[in-house]
Biopython code that builds the backbone (N, CA, C, O; Angstrom):
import numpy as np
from Bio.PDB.StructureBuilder import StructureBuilder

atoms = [
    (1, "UNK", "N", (-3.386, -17.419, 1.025)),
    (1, "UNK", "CA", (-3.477, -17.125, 2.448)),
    (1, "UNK", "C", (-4.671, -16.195, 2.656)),
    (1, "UNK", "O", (-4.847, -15.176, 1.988)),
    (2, "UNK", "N", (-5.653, -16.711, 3.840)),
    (2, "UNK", "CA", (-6.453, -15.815, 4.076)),
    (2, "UNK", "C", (-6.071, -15.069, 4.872)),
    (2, "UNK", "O", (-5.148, -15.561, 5.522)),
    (3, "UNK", "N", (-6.513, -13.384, 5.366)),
    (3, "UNK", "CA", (-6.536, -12.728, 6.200)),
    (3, "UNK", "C", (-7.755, -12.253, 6.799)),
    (3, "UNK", "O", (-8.684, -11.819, 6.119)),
    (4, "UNK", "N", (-7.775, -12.323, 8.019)),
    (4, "UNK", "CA", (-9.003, -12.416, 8.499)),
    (4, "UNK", "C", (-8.471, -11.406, 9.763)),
    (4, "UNK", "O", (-7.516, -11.756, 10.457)),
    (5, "UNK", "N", (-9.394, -9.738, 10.059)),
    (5, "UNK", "CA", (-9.107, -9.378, 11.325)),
    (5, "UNK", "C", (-10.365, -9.338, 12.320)),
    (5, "UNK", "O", (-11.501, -9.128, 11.893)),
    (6, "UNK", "N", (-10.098, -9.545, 13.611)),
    (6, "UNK", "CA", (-11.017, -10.303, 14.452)),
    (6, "UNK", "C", (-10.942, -9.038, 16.010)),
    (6, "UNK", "O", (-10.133, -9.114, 16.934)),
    (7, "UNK", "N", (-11.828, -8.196, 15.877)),
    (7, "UNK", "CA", (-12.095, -7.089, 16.813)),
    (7, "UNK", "C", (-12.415, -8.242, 18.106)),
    (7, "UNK", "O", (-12.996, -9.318, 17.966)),
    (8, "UNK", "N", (-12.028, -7.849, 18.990)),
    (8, "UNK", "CA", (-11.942, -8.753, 20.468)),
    (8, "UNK", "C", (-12.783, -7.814, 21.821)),
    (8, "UNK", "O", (-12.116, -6.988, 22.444)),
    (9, "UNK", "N", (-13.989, -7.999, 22.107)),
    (9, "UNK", "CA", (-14.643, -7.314, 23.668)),
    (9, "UNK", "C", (-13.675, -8.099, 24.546)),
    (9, "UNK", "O", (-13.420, -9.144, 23.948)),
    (10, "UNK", "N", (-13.141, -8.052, 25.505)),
    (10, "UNK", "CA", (-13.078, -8.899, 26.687)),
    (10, "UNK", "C", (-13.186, -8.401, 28.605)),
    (10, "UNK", "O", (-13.657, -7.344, 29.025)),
    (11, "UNK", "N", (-12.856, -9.033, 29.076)),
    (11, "UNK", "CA", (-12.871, -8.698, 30.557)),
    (11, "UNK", "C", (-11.568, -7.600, 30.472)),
    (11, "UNK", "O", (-10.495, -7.929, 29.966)),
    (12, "UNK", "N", (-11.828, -6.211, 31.058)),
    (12, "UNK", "CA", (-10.714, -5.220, 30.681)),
    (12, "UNK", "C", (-9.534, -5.603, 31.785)),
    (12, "UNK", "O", (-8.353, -5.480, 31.463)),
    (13, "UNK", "N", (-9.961, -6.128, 33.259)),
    (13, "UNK", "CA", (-8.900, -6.356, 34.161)),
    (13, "UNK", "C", (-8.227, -8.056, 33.380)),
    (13, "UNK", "O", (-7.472, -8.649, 34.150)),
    (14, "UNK", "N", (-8.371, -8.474, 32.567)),
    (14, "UNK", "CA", (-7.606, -9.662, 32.145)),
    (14, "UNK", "C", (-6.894, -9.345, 31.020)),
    (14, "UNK", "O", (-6.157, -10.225, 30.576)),
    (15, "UNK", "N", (-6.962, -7.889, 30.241)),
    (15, "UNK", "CA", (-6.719, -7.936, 28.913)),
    (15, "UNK", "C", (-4.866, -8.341, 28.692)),
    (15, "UNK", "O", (-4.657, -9.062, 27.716)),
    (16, "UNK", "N", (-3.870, -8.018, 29.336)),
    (16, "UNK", "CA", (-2.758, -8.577, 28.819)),
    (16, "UNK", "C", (-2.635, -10.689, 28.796)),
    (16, "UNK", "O", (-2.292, -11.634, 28.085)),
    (17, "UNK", "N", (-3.165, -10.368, 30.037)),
    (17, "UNK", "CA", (-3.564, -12.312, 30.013)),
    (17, "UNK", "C", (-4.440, -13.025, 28.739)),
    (17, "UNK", "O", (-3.988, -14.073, 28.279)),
    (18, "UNK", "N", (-5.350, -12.614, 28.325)),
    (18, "UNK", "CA", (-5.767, -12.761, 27.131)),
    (18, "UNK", "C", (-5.504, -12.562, 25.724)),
    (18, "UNK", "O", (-6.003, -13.139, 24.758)),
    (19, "UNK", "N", (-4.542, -11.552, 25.779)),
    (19, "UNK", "CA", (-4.039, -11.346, 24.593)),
    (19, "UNK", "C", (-2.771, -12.117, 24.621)),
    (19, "UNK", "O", (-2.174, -12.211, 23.549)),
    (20, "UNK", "N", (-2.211, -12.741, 25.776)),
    (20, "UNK", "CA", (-1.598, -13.717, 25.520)),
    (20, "UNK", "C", (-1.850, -14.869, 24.998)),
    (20, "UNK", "O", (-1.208, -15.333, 24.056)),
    (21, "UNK", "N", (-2.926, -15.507, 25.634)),
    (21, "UNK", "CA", (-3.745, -16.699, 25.409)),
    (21, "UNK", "C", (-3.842, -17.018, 23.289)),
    (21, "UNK", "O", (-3.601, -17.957, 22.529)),
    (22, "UNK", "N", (-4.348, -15.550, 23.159)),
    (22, "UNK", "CA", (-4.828, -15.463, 21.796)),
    (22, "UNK", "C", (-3.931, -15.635, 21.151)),
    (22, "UNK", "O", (-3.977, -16.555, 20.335)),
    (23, "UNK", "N", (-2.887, -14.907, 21.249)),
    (23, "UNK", "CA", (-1.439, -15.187, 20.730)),
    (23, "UNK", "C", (-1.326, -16.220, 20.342)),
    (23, "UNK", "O", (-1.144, -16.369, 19.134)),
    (24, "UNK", "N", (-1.374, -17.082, 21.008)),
    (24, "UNK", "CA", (-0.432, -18.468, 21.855)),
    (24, "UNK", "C", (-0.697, -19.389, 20.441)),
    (24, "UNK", "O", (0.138, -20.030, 19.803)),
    (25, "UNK", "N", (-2.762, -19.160, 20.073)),
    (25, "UNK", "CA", (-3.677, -20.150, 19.405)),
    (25, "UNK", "C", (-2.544, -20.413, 17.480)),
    (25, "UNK", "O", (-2.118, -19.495, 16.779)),
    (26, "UNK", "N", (-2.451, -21.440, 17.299)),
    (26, "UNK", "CA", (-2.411, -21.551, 15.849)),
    (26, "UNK", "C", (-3.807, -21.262, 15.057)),
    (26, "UNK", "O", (-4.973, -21.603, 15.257)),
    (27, "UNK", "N", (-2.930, -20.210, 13.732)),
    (27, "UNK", "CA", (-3.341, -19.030, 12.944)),
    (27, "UNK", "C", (-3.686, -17.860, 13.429)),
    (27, "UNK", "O", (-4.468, -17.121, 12.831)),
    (28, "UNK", "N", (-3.148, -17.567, 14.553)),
    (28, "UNK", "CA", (-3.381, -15.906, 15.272)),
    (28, "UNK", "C", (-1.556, -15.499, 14.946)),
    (28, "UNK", "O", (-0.617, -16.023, 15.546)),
    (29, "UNK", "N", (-1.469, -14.681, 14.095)),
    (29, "UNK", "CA", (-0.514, -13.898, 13.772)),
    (29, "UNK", "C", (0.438, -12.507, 14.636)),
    (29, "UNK", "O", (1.632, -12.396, 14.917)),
    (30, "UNK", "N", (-0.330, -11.926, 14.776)),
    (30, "UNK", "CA", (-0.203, -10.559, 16.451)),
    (30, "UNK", "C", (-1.798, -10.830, 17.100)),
    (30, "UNK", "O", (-2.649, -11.653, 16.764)),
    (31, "UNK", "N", (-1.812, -9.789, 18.156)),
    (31, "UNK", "CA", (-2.435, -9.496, 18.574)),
    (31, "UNK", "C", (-2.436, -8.026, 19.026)),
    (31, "UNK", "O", (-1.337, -8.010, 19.579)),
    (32, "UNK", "N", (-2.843, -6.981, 19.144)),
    (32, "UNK", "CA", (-2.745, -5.434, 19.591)),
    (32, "UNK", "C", (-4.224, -4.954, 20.509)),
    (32, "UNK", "O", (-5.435, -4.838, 20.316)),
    (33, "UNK", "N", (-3.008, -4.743, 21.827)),
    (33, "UNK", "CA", (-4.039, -4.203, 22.523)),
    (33, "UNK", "C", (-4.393, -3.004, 21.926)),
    (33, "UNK", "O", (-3.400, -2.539, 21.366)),
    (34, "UNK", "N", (-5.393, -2.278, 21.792)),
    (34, "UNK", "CA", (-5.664, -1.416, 21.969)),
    (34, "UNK", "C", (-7.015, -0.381, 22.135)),
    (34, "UNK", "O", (-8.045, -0.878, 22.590)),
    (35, "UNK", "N", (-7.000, 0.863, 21.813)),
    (35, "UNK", "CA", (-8.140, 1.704, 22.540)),
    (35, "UNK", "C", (-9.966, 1.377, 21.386)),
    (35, "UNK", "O", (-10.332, 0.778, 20.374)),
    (36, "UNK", "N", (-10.404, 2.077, 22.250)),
    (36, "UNK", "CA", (-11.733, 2.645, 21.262)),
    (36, "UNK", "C", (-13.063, 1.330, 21.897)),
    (36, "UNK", "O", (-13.258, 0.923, 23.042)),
    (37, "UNK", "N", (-13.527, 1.093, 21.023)),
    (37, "UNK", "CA", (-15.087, 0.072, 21.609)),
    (37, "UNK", "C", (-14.370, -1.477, 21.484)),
    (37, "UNK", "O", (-15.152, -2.390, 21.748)),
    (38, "UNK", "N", (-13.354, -1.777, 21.214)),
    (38, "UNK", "CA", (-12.736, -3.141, 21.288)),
    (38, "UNK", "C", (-11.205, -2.955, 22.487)),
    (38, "UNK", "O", (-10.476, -2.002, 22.766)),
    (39, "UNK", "N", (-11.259, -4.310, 22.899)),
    (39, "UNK", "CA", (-10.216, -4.258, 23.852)),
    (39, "UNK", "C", (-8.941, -5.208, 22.752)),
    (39, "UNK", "O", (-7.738, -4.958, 22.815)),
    (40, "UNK", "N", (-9.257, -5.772, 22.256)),
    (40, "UNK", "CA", (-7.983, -6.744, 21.386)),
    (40, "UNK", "C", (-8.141, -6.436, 20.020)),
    (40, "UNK", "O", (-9.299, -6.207, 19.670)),
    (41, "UNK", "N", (-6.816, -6.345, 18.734)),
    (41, "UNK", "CA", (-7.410, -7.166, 17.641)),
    (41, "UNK", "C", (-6.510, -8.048, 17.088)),
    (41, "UNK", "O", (-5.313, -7.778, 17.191)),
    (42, "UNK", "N", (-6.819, -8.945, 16.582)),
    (42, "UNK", "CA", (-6.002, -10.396, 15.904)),
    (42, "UNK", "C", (-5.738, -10.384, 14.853)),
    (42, "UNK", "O", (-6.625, -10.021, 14.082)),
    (43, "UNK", "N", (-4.730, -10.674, 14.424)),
    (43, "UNK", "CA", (-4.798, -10.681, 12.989)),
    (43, "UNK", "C", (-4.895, -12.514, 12.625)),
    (43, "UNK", "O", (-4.259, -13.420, 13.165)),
    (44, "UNK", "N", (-5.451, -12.557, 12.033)),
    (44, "UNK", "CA", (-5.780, -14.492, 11.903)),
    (44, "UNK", "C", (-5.320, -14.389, 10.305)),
    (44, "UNK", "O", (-5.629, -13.436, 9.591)),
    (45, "UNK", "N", (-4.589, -15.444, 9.895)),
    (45, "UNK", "CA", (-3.937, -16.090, 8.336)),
    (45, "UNK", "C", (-3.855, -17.317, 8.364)),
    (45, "UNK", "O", (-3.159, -18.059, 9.058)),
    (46, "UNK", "N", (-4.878, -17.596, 7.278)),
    (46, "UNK", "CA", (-5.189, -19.128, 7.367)),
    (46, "UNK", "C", (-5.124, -19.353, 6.012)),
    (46, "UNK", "O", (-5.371, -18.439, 5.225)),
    (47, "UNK", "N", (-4.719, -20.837, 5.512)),
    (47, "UNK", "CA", (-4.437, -21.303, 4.344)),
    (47, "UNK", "C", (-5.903, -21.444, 3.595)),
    (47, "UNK", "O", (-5.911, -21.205, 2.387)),
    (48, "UNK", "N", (-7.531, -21.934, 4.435)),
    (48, "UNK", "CA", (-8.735, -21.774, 3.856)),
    (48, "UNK", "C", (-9.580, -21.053, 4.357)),
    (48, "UNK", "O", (-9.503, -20.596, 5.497)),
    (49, "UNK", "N", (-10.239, -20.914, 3.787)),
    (49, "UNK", "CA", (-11.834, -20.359, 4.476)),
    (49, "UNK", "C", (-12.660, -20.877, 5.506)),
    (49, "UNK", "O", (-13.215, -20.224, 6.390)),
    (50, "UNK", "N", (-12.717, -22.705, 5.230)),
    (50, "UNK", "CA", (-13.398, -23.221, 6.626)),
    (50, "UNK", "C", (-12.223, -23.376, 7.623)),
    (50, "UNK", "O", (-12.447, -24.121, 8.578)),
    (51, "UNK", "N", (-11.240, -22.903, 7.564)),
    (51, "UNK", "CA", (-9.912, -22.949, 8.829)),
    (51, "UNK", "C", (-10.295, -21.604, 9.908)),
    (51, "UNK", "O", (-9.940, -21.561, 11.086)),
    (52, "UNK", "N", (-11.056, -20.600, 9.237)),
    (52, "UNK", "CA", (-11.560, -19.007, 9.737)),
    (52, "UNK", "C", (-12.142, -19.796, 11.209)),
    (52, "UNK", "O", (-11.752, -19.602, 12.360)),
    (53, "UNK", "N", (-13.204, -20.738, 10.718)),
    (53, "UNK", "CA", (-14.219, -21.443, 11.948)),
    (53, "UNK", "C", (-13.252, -22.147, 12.894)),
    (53, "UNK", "O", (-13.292, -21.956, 14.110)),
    (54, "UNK", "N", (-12.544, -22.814, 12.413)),
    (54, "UNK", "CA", (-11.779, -23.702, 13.476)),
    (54, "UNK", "C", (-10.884, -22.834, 14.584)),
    (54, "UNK", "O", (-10.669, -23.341, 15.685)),
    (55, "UNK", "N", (-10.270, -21.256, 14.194)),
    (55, "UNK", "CA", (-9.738, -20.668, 14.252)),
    (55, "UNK", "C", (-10.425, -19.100, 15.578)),
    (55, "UNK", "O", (-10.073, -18.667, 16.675)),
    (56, "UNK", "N", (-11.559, -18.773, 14.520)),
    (56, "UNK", "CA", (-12.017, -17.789, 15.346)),
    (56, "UNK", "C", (-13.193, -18.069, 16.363)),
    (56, "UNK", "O", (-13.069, -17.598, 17.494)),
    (57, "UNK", "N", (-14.405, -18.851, 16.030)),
    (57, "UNK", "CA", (-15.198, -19.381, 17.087)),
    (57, "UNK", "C", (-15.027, -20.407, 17.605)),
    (57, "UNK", "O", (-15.924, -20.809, 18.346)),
    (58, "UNK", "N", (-13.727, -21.291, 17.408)),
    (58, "UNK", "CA", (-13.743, -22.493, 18.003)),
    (58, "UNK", "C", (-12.457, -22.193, 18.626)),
    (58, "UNK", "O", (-11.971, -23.125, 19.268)),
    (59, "UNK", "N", (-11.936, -21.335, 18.591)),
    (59, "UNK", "CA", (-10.672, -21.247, 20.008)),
    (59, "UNK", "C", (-10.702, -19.695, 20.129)),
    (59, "UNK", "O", (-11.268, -19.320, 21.156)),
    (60, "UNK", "N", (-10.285, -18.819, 19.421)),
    (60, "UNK", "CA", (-11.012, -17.283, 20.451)),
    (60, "UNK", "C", (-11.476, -17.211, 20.738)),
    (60, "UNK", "O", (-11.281, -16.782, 21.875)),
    (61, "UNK", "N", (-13.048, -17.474, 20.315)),
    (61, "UNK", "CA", (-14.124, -17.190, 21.625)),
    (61, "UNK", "C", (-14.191, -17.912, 22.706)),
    (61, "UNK", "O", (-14.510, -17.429, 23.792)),
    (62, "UNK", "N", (-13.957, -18.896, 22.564)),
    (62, "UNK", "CA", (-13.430, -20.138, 23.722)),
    (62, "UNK", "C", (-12.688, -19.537, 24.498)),
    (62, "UNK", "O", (-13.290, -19.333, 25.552)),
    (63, "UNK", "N", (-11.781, -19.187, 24.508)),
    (63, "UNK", "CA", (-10.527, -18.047, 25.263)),
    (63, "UNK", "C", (-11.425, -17.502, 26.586)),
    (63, "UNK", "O", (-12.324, -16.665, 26.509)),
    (64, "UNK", "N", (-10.932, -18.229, 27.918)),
    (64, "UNK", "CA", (-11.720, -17.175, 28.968)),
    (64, "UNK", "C", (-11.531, -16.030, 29.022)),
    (64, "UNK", "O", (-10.416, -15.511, 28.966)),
    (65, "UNK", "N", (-12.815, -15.321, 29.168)),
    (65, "UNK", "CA", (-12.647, -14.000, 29.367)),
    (65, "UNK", "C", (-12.956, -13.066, 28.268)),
    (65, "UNK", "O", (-13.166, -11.868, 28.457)),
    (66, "UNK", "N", (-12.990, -13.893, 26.615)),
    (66, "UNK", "CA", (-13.244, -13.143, 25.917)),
    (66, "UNK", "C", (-15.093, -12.859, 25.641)),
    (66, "UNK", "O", (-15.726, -13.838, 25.246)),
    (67, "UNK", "N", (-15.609, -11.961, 25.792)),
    (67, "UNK", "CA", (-16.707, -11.897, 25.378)),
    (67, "UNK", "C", (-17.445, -11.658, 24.304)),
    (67, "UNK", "O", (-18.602, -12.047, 24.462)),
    (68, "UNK", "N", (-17.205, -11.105, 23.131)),
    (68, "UNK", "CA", (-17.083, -11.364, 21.909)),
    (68, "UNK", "C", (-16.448, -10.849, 20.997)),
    (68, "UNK", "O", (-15.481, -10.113, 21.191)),
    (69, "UNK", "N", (-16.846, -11.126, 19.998)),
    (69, "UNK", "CA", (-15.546, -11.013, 18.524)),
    (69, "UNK", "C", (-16.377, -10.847, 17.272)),
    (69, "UNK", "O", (-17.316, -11.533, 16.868)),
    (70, "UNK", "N", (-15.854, -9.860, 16.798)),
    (70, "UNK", "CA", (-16.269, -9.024, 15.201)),
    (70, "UNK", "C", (-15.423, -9.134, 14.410)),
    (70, "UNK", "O", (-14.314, -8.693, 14.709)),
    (71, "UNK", "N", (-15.601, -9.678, 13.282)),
    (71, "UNK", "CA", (-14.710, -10.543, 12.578)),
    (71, "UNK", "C", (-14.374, -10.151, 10.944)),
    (71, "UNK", "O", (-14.950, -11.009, 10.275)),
    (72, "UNK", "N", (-13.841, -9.424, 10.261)),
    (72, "UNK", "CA", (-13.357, -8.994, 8.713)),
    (72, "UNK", "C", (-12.609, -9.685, 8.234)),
    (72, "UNK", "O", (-11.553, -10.115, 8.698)),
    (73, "UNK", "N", (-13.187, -9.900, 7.041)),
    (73, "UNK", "CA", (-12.337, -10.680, 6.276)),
    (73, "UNK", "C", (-11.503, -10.085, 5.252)),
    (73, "UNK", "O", (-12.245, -9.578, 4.411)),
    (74, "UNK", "N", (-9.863, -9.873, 4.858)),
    (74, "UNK", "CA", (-9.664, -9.242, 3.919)),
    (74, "UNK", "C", (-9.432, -9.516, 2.169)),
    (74, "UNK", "O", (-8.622, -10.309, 1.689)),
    (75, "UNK", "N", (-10.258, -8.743, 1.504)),
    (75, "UNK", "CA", (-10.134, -8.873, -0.338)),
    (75, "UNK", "C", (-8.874, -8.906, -0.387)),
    (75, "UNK", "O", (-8.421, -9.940, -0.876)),
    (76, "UNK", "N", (-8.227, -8.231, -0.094)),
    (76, "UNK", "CA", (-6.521, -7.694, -0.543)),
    (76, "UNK", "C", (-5.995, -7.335, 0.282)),
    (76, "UNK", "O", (-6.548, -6.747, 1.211)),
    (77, "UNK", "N", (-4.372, -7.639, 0.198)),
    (77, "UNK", "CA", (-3.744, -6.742, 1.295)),
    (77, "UNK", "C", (-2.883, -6.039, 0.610)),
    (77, "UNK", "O", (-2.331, -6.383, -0.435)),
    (78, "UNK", "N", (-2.726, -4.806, 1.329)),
    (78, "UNK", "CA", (-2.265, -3.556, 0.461)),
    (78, "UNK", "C", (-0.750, -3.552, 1.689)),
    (78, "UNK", "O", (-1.150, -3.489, 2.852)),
    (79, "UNK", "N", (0.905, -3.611, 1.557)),
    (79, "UNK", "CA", (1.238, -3.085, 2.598)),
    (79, "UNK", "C", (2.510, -2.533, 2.169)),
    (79, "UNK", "O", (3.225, -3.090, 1.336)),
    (80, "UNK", "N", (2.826, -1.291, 2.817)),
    (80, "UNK", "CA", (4.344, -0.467, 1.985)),
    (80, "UNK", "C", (5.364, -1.667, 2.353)),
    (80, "UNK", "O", (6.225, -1.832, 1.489)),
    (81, "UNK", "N", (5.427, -2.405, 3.295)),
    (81, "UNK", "CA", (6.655, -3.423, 3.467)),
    (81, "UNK", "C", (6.674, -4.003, 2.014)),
    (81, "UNK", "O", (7.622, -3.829, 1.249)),
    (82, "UNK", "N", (5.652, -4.640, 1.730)),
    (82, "UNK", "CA", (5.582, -5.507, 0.519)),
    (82, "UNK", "C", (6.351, -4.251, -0.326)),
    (82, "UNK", "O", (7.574, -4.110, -0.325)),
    (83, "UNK", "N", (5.559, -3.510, -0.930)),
    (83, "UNK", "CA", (5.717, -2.589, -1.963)),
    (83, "UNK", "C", (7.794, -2.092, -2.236)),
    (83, "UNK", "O", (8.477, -2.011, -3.257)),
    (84, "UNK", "N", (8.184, -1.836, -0.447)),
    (84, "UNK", "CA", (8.846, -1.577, -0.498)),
    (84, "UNK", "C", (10.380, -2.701, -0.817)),
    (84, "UNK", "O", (11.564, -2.479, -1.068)),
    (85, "UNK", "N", (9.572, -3.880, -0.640)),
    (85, "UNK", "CA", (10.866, -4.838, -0.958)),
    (85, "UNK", "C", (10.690, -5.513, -1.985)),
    (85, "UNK", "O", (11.247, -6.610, -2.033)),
    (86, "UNK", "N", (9.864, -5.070, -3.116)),
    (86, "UNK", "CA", (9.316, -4.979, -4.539)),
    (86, "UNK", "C", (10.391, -4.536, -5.663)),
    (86, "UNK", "O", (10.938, -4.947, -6.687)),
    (87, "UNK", "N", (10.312, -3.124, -4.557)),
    (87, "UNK", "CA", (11.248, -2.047, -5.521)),
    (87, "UNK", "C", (12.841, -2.358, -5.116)),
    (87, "UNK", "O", (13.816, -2.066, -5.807)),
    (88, "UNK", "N", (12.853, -3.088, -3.694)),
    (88, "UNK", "CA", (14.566, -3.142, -3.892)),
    (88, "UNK", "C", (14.701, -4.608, -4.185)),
    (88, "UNK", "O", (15.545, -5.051, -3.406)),
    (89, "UNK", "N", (14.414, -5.196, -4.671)),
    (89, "UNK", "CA", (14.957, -6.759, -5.319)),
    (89, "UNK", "C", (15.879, -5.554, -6.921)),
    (89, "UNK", "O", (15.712, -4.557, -7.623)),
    (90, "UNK", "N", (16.892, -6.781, -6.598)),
    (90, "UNK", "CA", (18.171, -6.194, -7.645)),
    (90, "UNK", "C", (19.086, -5.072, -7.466)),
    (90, "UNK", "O", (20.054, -5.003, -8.224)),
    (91, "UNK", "N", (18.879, -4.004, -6.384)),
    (91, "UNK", "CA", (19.224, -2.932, -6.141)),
    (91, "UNK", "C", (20.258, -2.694, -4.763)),
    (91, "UNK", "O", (19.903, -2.687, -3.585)),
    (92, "UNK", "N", (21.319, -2.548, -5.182)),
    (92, "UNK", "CA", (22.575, -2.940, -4.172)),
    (92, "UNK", "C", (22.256, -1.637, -3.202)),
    (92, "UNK", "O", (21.920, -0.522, -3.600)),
    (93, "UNK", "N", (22.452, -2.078, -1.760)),
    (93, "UNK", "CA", (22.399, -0.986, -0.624)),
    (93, "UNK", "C", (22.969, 0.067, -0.863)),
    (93, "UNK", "O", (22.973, 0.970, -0.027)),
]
sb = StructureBuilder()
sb.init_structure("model")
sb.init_model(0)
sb.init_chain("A")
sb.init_seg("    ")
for serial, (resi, resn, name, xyz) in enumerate(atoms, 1):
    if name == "N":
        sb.init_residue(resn, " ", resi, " ")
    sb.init_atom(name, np.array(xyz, "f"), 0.0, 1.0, " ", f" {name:<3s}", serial, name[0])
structure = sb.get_structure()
């Protein structure tokens, strides 16, 4: 699985409407509004690498209203959920 996170500019009076939209797309995982020099970010998980294209410039940016998108790709994912249901496999509540 790839992970791919995708910083979102958009029109600020549309932003809950758009972050719906984005939602909505197959391989967009969440979406989080939030603060700072980006108005959205996506989390995109895709089974390849050329799925990233089909995914982030061929239907987010497409998305009215969005104006553009900065895009990371992740090496690894590091997350205490994982870690934490690592350590309780075998271990009665």
């Amino acid at each position: 699985m790839i992970t791919s996170i995708v910083l979102i500019k958009t029109s600020v009076d549309q932003i809950p409407e758009i972050a719906e939209r984005i939602a909505a797309l197959d391989g967009v995982s969440e979406v989080y509004s939030v603060t700072g020099a980006h108005d959205l970010i996506a989390m995109v998980r895709v089974a390849r690498h050329d799925d990233l294209a089909d995914v982030i410039p061929g239907r987010i940016s497409k998305v009215p209203g969005v104006a553009s998108t900065e895009t990371h790709i992740a090496f690894r994912t590091y997350s205490q959920h994982d870690l934490e249901a690592a350590f309780a496999i075998g271990l009665d509540g």
